[in-house]
N, C-alpha and C positions, 0 to 999 in steps of 0.2 A: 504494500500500500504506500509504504513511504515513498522509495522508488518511483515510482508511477506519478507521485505526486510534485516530484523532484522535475520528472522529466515533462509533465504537465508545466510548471512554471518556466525552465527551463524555453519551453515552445512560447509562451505568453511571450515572455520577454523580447526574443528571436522576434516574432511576428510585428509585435507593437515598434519596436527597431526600426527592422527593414519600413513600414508601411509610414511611419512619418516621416524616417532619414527621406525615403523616393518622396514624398509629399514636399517638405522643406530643403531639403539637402542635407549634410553634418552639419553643417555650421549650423542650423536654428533649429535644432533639436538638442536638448540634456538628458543626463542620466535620470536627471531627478521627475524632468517630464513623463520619460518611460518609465519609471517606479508608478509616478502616480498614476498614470492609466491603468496599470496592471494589477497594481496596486498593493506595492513593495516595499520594503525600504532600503533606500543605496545598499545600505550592507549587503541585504539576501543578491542583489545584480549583480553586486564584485561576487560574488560567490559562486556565481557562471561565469559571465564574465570581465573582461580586464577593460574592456573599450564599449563603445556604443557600436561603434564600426565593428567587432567583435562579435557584436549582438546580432547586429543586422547580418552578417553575410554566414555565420554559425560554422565554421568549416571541419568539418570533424578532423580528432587526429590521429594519422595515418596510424594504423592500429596493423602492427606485422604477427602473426603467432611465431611463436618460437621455429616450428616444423618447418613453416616457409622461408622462415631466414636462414635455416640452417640448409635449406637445398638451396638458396639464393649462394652462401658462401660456398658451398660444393659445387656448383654448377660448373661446366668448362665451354661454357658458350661465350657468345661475343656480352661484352660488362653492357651495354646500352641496351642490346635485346631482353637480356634477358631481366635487368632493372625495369623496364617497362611492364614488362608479362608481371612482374612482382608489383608495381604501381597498381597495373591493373586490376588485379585480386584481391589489393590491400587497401584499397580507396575507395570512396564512396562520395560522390558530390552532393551535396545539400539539394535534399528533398525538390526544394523549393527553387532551384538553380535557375528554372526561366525567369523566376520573377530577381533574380539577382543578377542577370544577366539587362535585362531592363532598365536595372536599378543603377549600374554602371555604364548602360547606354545614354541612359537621362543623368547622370552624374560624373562624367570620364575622369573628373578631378577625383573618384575614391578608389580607380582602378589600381594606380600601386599600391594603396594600401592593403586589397583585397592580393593583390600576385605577392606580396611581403609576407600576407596570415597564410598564403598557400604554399610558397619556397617554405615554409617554420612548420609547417604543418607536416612534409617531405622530405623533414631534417632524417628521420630513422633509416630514408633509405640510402640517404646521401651516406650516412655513419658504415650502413654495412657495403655500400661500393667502394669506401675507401678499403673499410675492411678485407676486403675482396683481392681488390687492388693492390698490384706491385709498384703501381705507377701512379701516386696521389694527383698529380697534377691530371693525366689522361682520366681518371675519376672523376675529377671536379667539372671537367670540362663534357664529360659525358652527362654529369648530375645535369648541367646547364643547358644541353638537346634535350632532356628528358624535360627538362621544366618548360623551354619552348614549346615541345609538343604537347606537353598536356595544356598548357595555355591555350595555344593556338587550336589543338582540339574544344577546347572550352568555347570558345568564343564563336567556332563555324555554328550556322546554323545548322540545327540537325537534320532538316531536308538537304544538302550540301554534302551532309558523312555517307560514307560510300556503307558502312555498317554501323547498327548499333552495338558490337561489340568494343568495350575499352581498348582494349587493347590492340584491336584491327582499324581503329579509331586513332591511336600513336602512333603504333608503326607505320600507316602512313604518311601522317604527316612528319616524321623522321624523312622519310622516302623523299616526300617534298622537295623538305631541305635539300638532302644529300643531293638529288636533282639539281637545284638552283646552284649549292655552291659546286659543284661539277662544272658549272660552266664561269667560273669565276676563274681568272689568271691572276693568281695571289706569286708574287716575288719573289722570292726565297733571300733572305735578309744576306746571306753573304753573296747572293748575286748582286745585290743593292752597293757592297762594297767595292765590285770591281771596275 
């Protein structure tokens, strides 16, 4: 009962959030306003959560069980393919995601804050690809295509996605990428010297 009751308020707070942030923007919404509609007090909201923006875009966090990170670290496939298939399994986009998608079409000024709650939300996986990894820096920079693409998956509309599968959903737009810069003529810095 508790429980339930937790994640009930939990949802109040979320919703009354998002529905005035899109109504007013951040700037002319308070914590103290979404208490009182809800009808709260500051404390019990810190106690989900840490921001308004927090509130409104609710991003769960990446939750790995133990079994899939340990065949994430055993794996002997390519570190990016196989960090996505693990995204994909381990993530869950808020419920509500069209109306948040909205909410940063009619707001673009709160979109970094929302890819900032989402890069922190993706730290566990970033943690076990270094783990993984003999090469921190080809890690990091793999963390950084994985985060592109789940982005830029985010944001196509989903008449546009070739599948609703997550993860057939990345890897293309991986693909994308790797397309595009394929045809980029990037210099090679000690050719630059000679």
């Amino acid at each position: 009962m508790r429980e339930r009751k937790k994640r009930a308020t939990r949802h109040q707070i979320h919703e009354v959030a998002l529905r005035l942030i899109g109504e007013r923007g951040a700037a002319g919404v308070t914590v103290e306003e979404i208490c009182d509609e809800v009808g709260v007090a500051p404390r019990t909201f810190f106690n989900y959560y840490p921001t308004k923006l927090d509130a409104a875009f609710d991003i769960p966090q990446t939750d790995i069980p133990d079994a899939s990170a340990e065949r994430f670290l055993q794996a002997d496939g390519d570190l990016l393919s196989d960090a996505l298939a693990l995204v994909a399994s381990s993530t869950e986009l808020p419920g509500d995601f069209l109306r948040i998608k909205a909410l940063l079409h009619e707001h673009p000024d709160l979109a970094f804050t929302f890819w900032k709650q989402l890069i922190g939300r993706l730290k566990p996986v970033h943690t076990l690809m270094e783990q993984r990894s003999d090469d921190p820096p080809s890690a990091r920079l793999a963390f950084a295509l994985m985060v592109v693409a789940a982005l830029s998956s985010m944001v196509r509309p989903r008449e546009q996605a070739d599948t609703n599968s997550s993860l057939d959903r990345l890897l293309a737009e991986v693909g994308a990428m790797k397309a595009l810069l394929g045809g980029i003529d990037v210099p090679h810095p000690a050719e630059d010297a000679q």
